[in-house]
SEVO-318392 format. One line per field, with one value per residue (C-alpha): x, y, z; residue in three letters. Coordinates in steps of 0.5 Angstrom, whole numbers, m for minus. Layout:
x (X,...) .
y (Y,...) .
z (Z,...) .
residu (Ala,...) .
***
This chain:
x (164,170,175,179,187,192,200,204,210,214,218,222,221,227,227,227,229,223,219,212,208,204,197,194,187,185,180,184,190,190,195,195,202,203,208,210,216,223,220,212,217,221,214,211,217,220,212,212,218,217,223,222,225,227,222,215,217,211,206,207,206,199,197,198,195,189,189,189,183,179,179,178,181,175,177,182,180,183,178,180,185,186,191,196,195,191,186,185,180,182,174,175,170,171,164,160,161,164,169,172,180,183,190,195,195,202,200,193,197,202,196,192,198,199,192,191,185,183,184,180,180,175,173,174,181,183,180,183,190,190,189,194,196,204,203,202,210,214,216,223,220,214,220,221,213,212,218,215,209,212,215,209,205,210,211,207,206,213,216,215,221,221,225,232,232) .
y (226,228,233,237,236,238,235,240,236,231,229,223,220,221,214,210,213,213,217,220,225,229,231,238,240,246,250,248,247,238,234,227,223,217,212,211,207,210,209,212,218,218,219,224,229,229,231,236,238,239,233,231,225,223,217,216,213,208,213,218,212,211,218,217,211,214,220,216,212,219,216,222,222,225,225,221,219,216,212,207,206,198,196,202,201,206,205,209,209,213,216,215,217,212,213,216,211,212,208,207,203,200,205,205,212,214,211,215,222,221,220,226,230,227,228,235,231,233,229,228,225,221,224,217,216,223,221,214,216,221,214,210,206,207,201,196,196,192,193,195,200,203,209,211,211,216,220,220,221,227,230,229,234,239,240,246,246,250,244,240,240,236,230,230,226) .
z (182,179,181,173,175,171,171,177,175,176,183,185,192,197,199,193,188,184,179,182,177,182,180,182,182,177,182,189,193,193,190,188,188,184,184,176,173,169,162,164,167,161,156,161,162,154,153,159,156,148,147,139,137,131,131,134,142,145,147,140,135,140,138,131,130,134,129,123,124,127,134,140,147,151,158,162,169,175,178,183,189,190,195,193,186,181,176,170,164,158,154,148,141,135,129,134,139,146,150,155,156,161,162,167,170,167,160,161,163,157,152,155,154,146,145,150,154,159,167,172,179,183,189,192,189,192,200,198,198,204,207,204,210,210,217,210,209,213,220,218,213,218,219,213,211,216,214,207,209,213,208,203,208,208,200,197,189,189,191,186,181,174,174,170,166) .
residu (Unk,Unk,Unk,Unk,Unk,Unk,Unk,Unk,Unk,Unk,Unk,Unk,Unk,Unk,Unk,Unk,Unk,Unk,Unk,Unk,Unk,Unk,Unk,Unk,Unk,Unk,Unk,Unk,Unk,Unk,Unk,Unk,Unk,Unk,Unk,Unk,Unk,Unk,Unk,Unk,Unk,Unk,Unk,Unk,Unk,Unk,Unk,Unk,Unk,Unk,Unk,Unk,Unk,Unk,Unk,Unk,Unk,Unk,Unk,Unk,Unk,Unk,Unk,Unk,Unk,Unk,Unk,Unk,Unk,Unk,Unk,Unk,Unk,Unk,Unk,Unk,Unk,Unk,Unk,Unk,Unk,Unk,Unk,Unk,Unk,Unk,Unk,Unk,Unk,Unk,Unk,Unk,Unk,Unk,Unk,Unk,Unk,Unk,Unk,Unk,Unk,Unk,Unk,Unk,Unk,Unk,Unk,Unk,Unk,Unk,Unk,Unk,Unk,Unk,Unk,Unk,Unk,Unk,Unk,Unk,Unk,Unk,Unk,Unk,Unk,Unk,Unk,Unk,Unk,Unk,Unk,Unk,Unk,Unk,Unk,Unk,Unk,Unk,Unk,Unk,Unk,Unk,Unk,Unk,Unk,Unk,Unk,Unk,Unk,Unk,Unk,Unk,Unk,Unk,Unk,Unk,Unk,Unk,Unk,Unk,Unk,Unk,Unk,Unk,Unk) .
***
């Protein structure tokens, strides 16, 4: 089974400085937040934002190519949790016949956003990630995963601000 989500926003985790894009679903109140790099933070948020460049950026040039050979995104979906890593396919229609791709999360999100795809969760990705075991990090950083994990308790979807770029 899977849950419709939308982009709530981006954040950057207090710890380590880097990008999160945080996922919420459409009829409820859970979030889901992934880890993603400066460049796939950089795609999401000038989408999230409306920023034009003067030339196709990576994920732009993607949804051009995508549109000339009358190629349809369906649906993307975060489908899988493995070792703190997500998992992504992204559905696609070509001449009738349906496929599905291999993505990143945060390459998934920034097609879904170019292309105006729906997102959808696993429910197992959801119940997977209320059980990320923050013990995994090493002793010295076992501190700082139940900070973490603390603060991401407490955050409520006003929170989430979008990353400055």
């Amino acid at each position: 089974m899977f849950t419709p989500m939308v982009i709530a926003g981006l954040t950057v985790d207090p710890l380590t400085n880097s990008p999160i894009v945080i996922l919420k679903e459409i009829e409820g109140e859970r979030t889901l937040p992934i880890w993603i790099g400066l460049l796939e933070a950089t795609a999401i948020a000038s989408e999230l934002e409306g920023i034009k460049f003067s030339r196709p950026m990576t994920h732009d040039l993607l949804r051009n190519i995508m549109s000339m050979v009358d190629l349809k995104v369906n649906k993307i979906e975060v489908c899988d949790l493995k070792n703190n890593t997500y998992f992504a396919l992204i559905h696609v229609t070509h001449k009738g016949k349906e496929l599905s791709i291999d993505a990143r999360p945060s390459d998934a999100l920034a097609i879904s956003l170019r292309m105006g795809a729906p997102i959808f969760v696993a429910e197992e990705v959801i119940r997977k990630s209320a059980k990320i075991d923050l013990k995994a990090e090493p002793e010295d950083k076992s501190e700082q995963g139940k900070k973490w994990q603390e603060i991401l308790e407490k955050l409520s979807p006003e929170d989430f601000g979008k990353y400055k770029m």
